[in-house]
C-alpha positions in Angstrom: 96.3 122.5 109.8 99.1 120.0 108.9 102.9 120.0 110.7 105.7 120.5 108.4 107.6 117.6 107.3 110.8 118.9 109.4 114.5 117.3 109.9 113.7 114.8 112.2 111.0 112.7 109.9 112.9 113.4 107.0 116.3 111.7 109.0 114.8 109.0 110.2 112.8 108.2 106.4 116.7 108.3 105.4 117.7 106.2 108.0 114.8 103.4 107.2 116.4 103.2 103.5 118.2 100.3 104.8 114.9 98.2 104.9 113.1 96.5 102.2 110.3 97.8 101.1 108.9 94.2 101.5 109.2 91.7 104.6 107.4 88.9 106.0 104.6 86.7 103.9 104.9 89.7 101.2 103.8 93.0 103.3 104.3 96.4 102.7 106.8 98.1 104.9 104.7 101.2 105.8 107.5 102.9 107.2 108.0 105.7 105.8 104.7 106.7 104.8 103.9 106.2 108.7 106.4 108.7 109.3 105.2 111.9 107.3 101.7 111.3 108.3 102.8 111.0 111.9 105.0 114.3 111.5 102.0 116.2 109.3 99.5 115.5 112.0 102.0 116.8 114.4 103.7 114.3 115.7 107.0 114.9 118.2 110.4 114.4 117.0 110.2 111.7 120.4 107.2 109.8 118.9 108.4 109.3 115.9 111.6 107.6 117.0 109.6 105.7 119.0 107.4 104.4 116.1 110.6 104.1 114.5 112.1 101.8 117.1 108.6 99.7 117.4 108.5 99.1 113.7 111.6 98.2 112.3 112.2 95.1 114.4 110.1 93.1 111.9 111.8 94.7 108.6 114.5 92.7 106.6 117.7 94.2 104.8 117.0 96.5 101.6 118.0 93.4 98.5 121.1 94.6 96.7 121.5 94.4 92.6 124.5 93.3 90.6 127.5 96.1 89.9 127.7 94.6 86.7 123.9 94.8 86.0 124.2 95.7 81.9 120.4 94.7 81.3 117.5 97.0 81.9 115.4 95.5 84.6 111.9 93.8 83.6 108.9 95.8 84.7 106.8 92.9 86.8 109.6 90.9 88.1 110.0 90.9 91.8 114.1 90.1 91.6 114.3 93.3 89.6 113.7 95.6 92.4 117.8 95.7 93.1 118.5 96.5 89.7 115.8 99.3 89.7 116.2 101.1 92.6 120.1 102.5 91.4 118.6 103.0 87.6 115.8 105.2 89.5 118.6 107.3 91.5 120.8 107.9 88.1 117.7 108.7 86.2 116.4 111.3 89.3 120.1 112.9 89.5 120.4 113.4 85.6 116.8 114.1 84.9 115.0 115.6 88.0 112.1 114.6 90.0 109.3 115.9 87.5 110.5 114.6 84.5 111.2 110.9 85.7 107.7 111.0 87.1 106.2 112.0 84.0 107.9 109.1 82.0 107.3 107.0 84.3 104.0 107.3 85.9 101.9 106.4 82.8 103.8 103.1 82.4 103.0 102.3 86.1 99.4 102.6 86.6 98.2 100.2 84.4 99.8 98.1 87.6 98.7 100.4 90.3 96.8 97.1 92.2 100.4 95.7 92.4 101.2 95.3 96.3 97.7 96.0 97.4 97.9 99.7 95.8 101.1 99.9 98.3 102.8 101.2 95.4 101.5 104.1 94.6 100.8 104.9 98.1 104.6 104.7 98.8 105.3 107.2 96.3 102.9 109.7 96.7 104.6 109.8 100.5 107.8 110.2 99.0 106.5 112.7 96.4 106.0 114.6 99.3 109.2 114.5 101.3 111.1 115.5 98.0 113.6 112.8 99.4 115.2 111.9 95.8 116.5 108.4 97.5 112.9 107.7 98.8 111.1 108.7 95.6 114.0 105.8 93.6 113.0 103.2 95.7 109.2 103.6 95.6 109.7 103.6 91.8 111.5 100.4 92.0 109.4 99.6 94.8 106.2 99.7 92.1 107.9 98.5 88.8 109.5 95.4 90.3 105.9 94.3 91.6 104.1 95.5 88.8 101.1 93.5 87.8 98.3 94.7 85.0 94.9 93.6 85.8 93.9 93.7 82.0 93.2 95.9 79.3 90.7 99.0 79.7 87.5 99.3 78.6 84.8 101.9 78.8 81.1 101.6 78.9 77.7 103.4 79.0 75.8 100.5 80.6 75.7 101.0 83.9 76.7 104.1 86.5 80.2 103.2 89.0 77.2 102.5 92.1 75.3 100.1 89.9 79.1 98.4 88.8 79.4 97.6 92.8 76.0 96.3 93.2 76.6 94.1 90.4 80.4 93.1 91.6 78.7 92.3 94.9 75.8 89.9 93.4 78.7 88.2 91.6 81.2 87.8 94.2 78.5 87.3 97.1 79.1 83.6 97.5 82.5 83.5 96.3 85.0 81.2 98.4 88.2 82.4 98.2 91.7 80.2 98.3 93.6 81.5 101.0 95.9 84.4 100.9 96.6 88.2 101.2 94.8 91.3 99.1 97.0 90.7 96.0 96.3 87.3 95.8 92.9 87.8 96.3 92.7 90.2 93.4 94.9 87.9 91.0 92.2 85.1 91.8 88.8 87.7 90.7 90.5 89.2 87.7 90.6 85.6 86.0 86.6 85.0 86.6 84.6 85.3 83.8 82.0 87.1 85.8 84.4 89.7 86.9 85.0 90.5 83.0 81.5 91.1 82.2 81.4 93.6 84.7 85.3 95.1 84.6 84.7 97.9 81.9 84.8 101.5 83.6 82.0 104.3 82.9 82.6 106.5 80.9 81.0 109.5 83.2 83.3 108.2 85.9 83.9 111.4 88.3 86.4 112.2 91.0 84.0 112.8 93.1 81.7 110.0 92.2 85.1 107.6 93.2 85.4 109.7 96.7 81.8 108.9 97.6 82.0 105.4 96.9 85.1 104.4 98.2 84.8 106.6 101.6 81.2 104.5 102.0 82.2 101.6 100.8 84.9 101.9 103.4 82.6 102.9 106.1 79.8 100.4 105.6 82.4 97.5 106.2 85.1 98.9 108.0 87.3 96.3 106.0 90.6 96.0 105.7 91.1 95.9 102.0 88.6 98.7 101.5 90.6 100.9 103.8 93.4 100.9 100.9 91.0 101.8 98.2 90.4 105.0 100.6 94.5 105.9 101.1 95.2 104.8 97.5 92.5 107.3 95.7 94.3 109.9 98.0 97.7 109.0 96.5 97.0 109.1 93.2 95.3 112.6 93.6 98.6 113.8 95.2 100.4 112.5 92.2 97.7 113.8 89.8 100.4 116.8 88.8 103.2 114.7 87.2 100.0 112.6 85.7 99.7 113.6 81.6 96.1 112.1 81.4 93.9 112.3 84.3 91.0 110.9 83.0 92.6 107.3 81.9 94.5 107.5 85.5 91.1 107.6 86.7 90.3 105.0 84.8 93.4 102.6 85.8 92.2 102.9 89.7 88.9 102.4 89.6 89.1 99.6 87.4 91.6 98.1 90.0 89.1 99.6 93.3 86.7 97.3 91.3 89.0 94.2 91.4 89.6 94.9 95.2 86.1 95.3 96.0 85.0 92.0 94.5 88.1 90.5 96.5 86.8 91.5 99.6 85.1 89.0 101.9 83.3 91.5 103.8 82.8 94.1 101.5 79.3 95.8 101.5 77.5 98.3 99.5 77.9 102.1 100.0 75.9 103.2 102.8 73.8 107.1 102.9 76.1 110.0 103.5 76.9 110.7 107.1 74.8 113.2 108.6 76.2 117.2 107.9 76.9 118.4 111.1 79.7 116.2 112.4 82.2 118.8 113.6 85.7 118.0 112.5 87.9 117.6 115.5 91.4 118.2 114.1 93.5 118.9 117.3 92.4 115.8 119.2 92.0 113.3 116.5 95.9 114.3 115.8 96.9 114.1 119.0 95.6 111.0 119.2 97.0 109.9 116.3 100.8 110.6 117.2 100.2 107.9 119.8 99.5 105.2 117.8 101.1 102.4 116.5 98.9 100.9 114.1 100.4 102.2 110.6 97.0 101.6 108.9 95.4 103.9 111.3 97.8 106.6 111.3 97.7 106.8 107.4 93.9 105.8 107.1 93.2 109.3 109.3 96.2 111.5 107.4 94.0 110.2 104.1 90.5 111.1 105.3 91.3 114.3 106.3 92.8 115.5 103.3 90.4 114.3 101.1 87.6 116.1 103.1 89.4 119.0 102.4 88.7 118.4 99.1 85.6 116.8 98.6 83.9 118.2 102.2 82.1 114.5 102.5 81.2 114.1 106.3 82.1 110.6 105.9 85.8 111.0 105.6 85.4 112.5 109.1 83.3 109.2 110.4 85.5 107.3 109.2 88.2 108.5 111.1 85.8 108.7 114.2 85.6 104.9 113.5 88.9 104.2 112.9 90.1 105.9 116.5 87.6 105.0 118.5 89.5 101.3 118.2 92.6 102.4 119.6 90.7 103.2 123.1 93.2 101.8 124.6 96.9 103.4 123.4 
């Protein structure tokens, strides 16, 4: 079904290490993970450059650390991204991919919001081109913007749906200062009415999460809640180097929650979509390797590897929804 990740993508992802993996008013440079979902849904070697050409014009210069850094870099602090990034490379030459992600992985996702879950997303991508230079710098990427949203607690009061009805009710009325998703979420996790309901069930499921987010997603077709759909994919692609997948769980849905009270237009889960939607792989790919919208391209390379796992029609509306907006590329 999926393209192999072949020479091309992987030169150009090495290529695009000279960006940041931040530019403008604090967005995520998306490209590299544009590029391996581009070249998994089949994308020519010609299409990607031409992504590649359209993007990079708004990028800015990778930041570069101090030769005589001594310190260890401090996890949360943007400046430390230069100093992380090389400590990354030496620990992923001396220790190997596997390992550094298994140290490092549960001291990250306490801060998987961080960047508007761009973080994790990032890495899972680079996870997946084995590129050691790309894995560094989504590392870095993550630690430098690191940013807990509190500590965890569990609870038996109320199931994840009623938790959104309830974050909803709160939030309804909400006026928000202005600002992007991270902002957004900084602002909700210091409401009092966001800590009486921020504890996560303790029958959470993985499939309970896909349902809700997918819907969520679907209901609203809103920006925000389009992340909580690619990030739940991500961390299920990194779920291998995770020790504890229950408390990573845990860490993600407690940060979906803060998004989804963040979100001007969020709305409740909607009914599942009806069961005889026919998946049309071929032509939403090909119509995918078109594109330019980054958010598109990875929202579609999400949904339809998550239906593969959780065989929810509404992954495959929601890509139906999502392409039917680029009518005209």
């Amino acid at each position: 079904m999926y393209a192999p990740i072949h020479a091309e993508c992987l030169a150009l992802i090495e290529k695009g290490l000279q960006f940041d993996p931040i530019y403008g008013p604090e967005l995520s440079n998306h490209l590299p993970m544009a590029l391996v979902a581009l070249t998994r849904c089949g994308a020519s070697p010609h299409q990607l450059e031409h992504f590649y050409q359209r993007y990079t014009p708004q990028l800015q210069p990778i930041r570069r650390g101090s030769p005589t850094q001594e310190t260890a870099p401090e996890l949360g602090v943007r400046d430390s991204f230069a100093d992380f990034y090389p400590q990354f490379r030496q620990k992923i030459a001396t220790q190997g991919v596997a390992s550094v992600l298994q140290q490092w992985l549960p001291v990250l996702l306490p801060g998987l919001s961080c960047s508007a879950f761009h973080g994790l997303i990032r890495l899972s991508y680079a996870v997946e081109t084995g590129n050691a230079n790309e894995i560094a710098v989504s590392l870095a990427y993550w630690a430098s913007e690191y940013k807990a949203l509190g500590e965890l607690h569990f609870t038996d009061q109320y199931p994840a749906e009623t938790q959104l009805k309830q974050a909803d009710e709160h939030f309804r009325d909400y006026a928000f200062q202005p600002g992007i998703i991270v902002d957004r979420v900084s602002e909700v996790v210091h409401q009092s009415v966001y800590r009486s309901i921020a504890a996560v069930p303790y029958d959470l499921t993985e499939s309970e999460i896909a349902r809700l987010t997918i819907r969520a997603f679907l209901a609203s077709n809103d920006f925000t809640l389009l992340h909580g759909v690619t990030s739940f994919d991500a961390l299920l692609q990194l779920m291998p180097f995770v020790p504890d997948r229950r408390l990573a769980l845990a860490y993600y849905w407690q940060a979906y929650v803060a998004a989804f009270c963040s979100t001007p237009d969020r709305a409740l889960p909607s009914q599942s979509q009806p069961n005889d939607t026919v998946p049309d792989w071929i032509g939403w790919f090909n119509k995918v390797a078109t594109l330019s919208d980054d958010h598109s391209i990875k929202l579609t390379y999400s949904c339809s590897r998550l239906y593969q796992t959780f065989q929810f029609n509404d992954y495959l509306a929601a890509i139906q929804m999502r392409l039917a907006t680029h009518q005209e590329e």
